[in-house]
Residue frames as a rotation matrix with the C-alpha (Angstrom) as fourth column:
UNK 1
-0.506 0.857 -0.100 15.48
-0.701 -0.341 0.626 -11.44
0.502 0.386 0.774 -2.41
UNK 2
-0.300 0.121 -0.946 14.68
0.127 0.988 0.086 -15.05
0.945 -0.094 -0.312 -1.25
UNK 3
-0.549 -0.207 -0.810 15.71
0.795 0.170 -0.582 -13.82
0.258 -0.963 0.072 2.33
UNK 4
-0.906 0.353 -0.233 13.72
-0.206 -0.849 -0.486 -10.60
-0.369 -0.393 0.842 2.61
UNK 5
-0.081 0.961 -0.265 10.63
-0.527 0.185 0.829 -12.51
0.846 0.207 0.492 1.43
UNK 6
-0.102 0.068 -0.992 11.12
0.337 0.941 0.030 -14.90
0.936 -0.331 -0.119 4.12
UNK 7
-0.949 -0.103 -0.298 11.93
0.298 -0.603 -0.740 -12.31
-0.104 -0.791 0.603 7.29
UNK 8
-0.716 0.686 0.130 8.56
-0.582 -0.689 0.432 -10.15
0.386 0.234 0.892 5.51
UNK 9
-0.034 0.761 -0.647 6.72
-0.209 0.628 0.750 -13.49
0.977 0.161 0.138 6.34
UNK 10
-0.435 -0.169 -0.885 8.00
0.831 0.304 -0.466 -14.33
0.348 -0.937 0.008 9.81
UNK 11
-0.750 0.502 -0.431 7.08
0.058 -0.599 -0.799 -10.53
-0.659 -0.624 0.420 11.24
UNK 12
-0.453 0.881 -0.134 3.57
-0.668 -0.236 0.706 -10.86
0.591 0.409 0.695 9.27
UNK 13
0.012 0.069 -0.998 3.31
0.483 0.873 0.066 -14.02
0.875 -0.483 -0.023 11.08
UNK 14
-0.890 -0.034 -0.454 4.22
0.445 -0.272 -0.853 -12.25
-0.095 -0.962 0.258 14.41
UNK 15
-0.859 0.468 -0.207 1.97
-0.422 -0.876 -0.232 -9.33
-0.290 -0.112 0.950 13.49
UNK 16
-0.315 0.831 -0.459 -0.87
-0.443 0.299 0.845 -11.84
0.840 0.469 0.273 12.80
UNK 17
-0.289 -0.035 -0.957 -0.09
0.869 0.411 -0.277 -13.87
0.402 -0.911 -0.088 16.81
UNK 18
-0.398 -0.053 -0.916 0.19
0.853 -0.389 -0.349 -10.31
-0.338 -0.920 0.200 18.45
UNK 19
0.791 0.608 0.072 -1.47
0.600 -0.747 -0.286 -7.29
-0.120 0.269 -0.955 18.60
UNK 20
0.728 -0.253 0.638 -0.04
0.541 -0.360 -0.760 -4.80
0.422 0.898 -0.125 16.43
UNK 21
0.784 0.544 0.300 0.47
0.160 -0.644 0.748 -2.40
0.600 -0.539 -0.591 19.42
UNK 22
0.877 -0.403 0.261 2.41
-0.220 0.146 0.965 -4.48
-0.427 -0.904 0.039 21.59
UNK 23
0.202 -0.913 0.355 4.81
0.725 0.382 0.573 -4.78
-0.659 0.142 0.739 18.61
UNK 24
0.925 0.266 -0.270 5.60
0.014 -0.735 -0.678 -1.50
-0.379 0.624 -0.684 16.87
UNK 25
-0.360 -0.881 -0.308 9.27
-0.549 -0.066 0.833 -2.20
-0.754 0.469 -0.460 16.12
UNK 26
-0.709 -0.049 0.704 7.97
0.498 0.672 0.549 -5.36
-0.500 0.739 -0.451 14.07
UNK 27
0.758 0.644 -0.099 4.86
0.126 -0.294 -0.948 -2.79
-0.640 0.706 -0.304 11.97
UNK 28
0.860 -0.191 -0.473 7.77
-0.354 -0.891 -0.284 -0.81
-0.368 0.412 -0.834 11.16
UNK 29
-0.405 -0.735 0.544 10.41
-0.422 0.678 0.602 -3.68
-0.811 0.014 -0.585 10.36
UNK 30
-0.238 0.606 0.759 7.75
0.423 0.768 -0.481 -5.32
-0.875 0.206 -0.439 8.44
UNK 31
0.613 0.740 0.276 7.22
0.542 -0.140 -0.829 -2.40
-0.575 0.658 -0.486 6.47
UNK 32
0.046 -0.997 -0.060 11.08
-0.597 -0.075 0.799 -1.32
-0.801 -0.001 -0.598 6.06
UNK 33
-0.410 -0.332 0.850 11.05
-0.087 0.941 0.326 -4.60
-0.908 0.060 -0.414 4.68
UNK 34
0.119 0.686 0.718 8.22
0.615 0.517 -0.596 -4.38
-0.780 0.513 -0.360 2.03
UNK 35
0.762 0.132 -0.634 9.57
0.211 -0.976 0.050 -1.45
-0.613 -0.172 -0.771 1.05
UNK 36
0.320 -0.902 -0.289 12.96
0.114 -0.266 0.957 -2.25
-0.941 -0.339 0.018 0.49
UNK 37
-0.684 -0.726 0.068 14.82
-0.077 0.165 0.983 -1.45
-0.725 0.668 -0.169 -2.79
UNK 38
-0.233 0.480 0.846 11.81
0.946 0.312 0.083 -0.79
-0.224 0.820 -0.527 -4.52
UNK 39
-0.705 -0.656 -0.271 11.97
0.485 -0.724 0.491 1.90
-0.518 0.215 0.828 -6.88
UNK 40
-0.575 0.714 0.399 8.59
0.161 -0.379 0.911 2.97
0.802 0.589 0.103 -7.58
UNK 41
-0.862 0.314 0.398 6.19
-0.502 -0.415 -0.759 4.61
-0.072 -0.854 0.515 -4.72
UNK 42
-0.420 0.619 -0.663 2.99
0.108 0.760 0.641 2.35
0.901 0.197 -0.386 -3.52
UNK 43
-0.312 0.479 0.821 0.21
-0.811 -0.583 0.032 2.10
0.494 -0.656 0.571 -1.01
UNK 44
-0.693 -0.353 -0.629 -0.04
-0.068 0.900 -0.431 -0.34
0.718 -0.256 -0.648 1.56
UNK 45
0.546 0.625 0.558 -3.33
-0.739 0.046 0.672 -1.42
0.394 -0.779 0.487 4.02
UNK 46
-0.916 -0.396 -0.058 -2.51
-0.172 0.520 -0.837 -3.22
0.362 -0.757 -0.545 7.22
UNK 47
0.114 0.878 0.466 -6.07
-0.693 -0.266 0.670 -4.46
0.712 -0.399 0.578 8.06
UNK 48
-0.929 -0.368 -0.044 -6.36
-0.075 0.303 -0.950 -5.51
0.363 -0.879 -0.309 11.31
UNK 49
-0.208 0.858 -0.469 -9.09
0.490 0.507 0.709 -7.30
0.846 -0.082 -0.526 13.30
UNK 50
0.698 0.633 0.335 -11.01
0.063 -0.521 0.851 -5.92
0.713 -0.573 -0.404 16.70
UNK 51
0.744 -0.663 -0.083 -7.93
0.150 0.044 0.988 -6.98
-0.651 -0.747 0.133 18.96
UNK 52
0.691 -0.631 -0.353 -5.58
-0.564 -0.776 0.282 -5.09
-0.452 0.004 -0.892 16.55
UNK 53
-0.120 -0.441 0.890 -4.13
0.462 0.768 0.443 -8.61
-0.879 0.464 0.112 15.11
UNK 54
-0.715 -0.343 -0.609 -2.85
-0.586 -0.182 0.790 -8.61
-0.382 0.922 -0.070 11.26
UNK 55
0.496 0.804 0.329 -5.88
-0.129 0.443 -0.887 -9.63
-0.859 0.397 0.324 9.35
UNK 56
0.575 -0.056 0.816 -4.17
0.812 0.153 -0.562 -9.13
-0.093 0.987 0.134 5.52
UNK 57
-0.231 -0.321 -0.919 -1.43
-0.225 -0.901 0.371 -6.58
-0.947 0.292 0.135 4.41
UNK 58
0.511 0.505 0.696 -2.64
0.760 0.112 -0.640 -5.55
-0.401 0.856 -0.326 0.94
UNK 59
-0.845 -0.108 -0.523 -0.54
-0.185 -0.859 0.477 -3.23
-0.501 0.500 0.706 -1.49
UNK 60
0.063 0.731 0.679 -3.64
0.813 0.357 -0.460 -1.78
-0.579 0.581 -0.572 -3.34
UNK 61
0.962 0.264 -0.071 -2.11
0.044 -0.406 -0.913 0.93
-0.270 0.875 -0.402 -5.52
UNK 62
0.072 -0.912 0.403 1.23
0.719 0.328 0.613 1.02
-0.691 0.246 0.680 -7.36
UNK 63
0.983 -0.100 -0.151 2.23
-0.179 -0.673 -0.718 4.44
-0.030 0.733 -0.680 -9.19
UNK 64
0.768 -0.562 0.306 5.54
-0.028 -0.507 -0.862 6.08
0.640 0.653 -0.405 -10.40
UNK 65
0.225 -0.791 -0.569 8.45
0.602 0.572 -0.557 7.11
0.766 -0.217 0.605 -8.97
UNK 66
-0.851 -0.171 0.497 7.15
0.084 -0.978 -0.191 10.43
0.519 -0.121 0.846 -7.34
UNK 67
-0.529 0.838 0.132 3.40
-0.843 -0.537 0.032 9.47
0.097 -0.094 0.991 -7.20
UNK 68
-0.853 0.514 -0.091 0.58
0.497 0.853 0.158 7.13
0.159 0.089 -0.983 -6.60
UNK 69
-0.564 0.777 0.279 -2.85
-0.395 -0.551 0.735 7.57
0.725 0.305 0.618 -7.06
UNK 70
-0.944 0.305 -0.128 -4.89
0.322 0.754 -0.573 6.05
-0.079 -0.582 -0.809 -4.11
UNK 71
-0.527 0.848 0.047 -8.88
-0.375 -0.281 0.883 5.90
0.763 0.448 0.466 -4.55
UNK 72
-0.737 0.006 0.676 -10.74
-0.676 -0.028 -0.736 5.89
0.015 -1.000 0.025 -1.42
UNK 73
0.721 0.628 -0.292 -13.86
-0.658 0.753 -0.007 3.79
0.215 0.197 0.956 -2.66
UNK 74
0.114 -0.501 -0.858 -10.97
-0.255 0.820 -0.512 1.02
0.960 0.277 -0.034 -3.49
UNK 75
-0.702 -0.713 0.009 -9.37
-0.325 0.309 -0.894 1.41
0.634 -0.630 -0.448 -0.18
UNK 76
-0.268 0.647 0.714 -13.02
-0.929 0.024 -0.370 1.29
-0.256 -0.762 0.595 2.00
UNK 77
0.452 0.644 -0.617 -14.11
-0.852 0.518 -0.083 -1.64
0.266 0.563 0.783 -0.34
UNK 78
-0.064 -0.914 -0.402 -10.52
-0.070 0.406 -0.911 -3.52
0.995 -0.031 -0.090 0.35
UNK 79
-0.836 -0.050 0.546 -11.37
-0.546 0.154 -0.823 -2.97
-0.043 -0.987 -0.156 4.42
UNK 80
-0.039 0.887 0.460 -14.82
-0.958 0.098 -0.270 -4.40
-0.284 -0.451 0.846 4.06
UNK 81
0.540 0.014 -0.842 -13.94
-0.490 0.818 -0.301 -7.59
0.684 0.575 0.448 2.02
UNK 82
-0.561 -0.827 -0.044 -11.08
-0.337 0.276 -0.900 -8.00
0.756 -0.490 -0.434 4.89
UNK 83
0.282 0.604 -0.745 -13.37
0.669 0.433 0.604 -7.67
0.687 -0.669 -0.282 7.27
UNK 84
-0.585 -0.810 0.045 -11.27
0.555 -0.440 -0.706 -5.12
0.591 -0.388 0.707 9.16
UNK 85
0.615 0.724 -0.312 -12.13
0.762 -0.446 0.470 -3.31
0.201 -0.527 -0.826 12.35
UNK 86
0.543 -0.694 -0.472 -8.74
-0.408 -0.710 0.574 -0.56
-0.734 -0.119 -0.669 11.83
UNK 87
0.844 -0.436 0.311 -6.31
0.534 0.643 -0.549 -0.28
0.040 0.629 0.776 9.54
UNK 88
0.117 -0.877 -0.466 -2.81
0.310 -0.413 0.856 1.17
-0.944 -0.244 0.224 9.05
UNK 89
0.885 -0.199 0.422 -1.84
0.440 0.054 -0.897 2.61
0.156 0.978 0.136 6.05
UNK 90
0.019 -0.993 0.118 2.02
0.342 0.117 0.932 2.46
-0.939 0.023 0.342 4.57
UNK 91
0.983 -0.112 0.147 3.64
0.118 -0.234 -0.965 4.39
0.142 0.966 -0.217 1.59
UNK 92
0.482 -0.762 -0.431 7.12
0.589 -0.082 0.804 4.98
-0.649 -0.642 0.409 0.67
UNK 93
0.953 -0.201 -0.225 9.09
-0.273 -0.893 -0.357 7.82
-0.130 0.402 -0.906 -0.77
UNK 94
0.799 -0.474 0.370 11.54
0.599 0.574 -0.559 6.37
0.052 0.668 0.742 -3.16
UNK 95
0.663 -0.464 0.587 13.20
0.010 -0.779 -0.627 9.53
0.748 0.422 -0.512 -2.83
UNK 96
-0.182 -0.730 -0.659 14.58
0.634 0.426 -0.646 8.91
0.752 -0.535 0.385 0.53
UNK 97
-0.874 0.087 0.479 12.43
-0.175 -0.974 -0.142 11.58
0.454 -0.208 0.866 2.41
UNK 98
-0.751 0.512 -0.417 10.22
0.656 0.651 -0.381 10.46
0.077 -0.560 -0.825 4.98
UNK 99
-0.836 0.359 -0.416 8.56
0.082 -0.667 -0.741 13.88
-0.543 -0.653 0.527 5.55
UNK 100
-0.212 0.881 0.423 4.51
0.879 0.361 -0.310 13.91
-0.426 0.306 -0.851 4.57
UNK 101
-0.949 -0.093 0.300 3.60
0.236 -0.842 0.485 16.37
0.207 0.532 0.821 2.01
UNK 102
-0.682 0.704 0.200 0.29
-0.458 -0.198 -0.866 17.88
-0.570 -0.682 0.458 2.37
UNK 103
-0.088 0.559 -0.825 -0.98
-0.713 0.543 0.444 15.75
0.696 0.627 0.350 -0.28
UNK 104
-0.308 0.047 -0.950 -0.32
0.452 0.886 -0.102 12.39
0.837 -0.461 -0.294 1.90
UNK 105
-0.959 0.254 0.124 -2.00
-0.206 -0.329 -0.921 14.80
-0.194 -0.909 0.369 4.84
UNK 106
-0.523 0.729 -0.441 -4.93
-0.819 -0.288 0.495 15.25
0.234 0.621 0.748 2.84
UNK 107
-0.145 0.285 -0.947 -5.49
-0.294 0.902 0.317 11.86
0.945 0.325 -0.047 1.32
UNK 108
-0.794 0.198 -0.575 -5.06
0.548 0.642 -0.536 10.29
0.263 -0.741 -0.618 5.27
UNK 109
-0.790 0.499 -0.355 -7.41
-0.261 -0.799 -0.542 12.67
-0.555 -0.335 0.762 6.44
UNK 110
-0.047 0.781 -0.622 -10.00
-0.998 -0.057 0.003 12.02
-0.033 0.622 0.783 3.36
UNK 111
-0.263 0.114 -0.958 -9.56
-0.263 0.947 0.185 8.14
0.928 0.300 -0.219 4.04
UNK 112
-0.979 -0.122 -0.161 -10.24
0.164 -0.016 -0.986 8.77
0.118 -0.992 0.035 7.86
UNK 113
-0.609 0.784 -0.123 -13.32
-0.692 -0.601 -0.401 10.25
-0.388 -0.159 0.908 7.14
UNK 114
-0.081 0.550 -0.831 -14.77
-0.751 0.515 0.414 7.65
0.655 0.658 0.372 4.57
UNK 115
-0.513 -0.169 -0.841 -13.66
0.190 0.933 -0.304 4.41
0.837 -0.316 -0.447 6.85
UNK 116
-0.902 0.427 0.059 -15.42
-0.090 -0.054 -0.994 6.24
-0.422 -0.902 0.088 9.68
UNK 117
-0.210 0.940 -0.269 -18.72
-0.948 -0.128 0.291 5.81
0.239 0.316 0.918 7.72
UNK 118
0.418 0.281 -0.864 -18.20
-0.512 0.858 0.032 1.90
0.751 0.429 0.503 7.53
UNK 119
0.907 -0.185 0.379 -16.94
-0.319 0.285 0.904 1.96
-0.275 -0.940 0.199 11.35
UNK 120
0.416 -0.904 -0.099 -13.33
0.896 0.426 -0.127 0.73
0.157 -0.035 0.987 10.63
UNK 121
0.874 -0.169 -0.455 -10.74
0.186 -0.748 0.636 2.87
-0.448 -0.641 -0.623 12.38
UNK 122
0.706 -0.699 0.117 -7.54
0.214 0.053 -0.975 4.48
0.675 0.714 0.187 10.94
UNK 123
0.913 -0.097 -0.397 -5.10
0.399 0.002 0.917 3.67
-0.088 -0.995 0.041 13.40
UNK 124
-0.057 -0.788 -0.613 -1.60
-0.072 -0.610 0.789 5.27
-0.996 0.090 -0.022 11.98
UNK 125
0.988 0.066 0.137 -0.10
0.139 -0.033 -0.990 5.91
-0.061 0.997 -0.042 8.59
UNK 126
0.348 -0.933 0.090 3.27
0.618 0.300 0.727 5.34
-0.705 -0.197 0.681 7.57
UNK 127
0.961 -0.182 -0.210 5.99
-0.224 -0.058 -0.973 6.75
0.165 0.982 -0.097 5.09
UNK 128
0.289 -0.930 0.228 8.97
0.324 0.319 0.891 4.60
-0.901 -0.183 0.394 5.16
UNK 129
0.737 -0.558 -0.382 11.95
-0.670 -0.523 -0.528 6.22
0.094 0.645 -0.759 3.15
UNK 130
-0.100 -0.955 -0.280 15.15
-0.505 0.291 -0.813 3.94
0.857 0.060 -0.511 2.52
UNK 131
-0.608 0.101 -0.788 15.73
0.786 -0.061 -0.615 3.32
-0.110 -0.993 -0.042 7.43
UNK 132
-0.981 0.192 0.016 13.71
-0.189 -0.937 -0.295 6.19
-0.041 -0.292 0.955 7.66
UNK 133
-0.551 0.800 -0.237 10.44
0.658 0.591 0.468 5.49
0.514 0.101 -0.852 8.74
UNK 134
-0.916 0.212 0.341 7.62
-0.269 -0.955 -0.129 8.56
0.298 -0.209 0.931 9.80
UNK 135
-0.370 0.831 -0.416 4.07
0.923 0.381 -0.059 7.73
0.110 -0.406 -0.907 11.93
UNK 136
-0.376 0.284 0.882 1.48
-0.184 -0.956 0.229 10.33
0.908 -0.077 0.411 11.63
UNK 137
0.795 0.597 -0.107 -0.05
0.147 -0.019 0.989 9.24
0.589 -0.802 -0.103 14.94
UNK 138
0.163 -0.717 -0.678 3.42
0.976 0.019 0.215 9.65
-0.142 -0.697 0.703 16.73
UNK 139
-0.846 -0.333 0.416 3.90
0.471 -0.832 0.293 13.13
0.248 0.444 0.861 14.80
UNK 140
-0.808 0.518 -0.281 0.13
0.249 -0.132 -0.960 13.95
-0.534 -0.845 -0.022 15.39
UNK 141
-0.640 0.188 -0.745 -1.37
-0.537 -0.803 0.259 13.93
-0.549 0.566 0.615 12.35
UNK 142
-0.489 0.790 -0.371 -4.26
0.501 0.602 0.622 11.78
0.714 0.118 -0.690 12.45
């Protein structure tokens, strides 16, 4: 436990020096990590500043073992307080299934739209499973 808090810090640290971009093994290492061995599904912002730099990673909902509830007011309110000019957003699927249901289409899709109101960009969306890690911008679904 000790050690996978410590590693989570070092690639936040990176992902706070460099731009997010130029390190996508460490988003997805980082969020492996936050992930790991936890047995209840959660939502995760990556806000990030104008040059793509880790501003704050923020879990800002915490459901079940199946579900989470995510409220888009919360999640715009949570980018302005950051300051954030983009964010990322990370969930995982306790279940060990990376693949996005059309709920988690939806929901990115209905949090794309709000954050464009308040200029902040949604720049991917995870769902790490167990190693199994899924990017809707790499899949195309942003």
């Amino acid at each position: 436990m000790v050690a996978r808090e410590l590693v989570k810090r070092w690639l936040g640290e990176e992902l706070q020096r460099e731009c997010v971009f130029s390190q996508p093994t460490a988003v997805r290492e980082y969020l492996q990590i936050h992930f790991a061995q936890q047995e209840y599904e959660s939502f995760v912002t990556l806000h990030l500043d104008a040059q793509n730099r880790l501003i704050a990673a923020e879990e800002l909902f915490r459901g079940t073992l199946t579900q989470t509830s995510v409220y888009p007011r919360e999640v715009v309110k949570s980018s302005l307080r950051h300051n954030a000019a983009a964010v990322i957003f990370a969930h995982n699927h306790p279940s060990g299934v990376a693949e996005p249901s059309r709920a988690d289409e939806l929901l990115t899709s209905n949090l794309k739209q709000a954050l464009s109101l308040v200029d902040v960009k949604v720049l991917d969306h995870f769902i790490v499973a167990g190693a199994s890690t899924l990017s809707f911008a790499e899949r195309g679904l942003l």
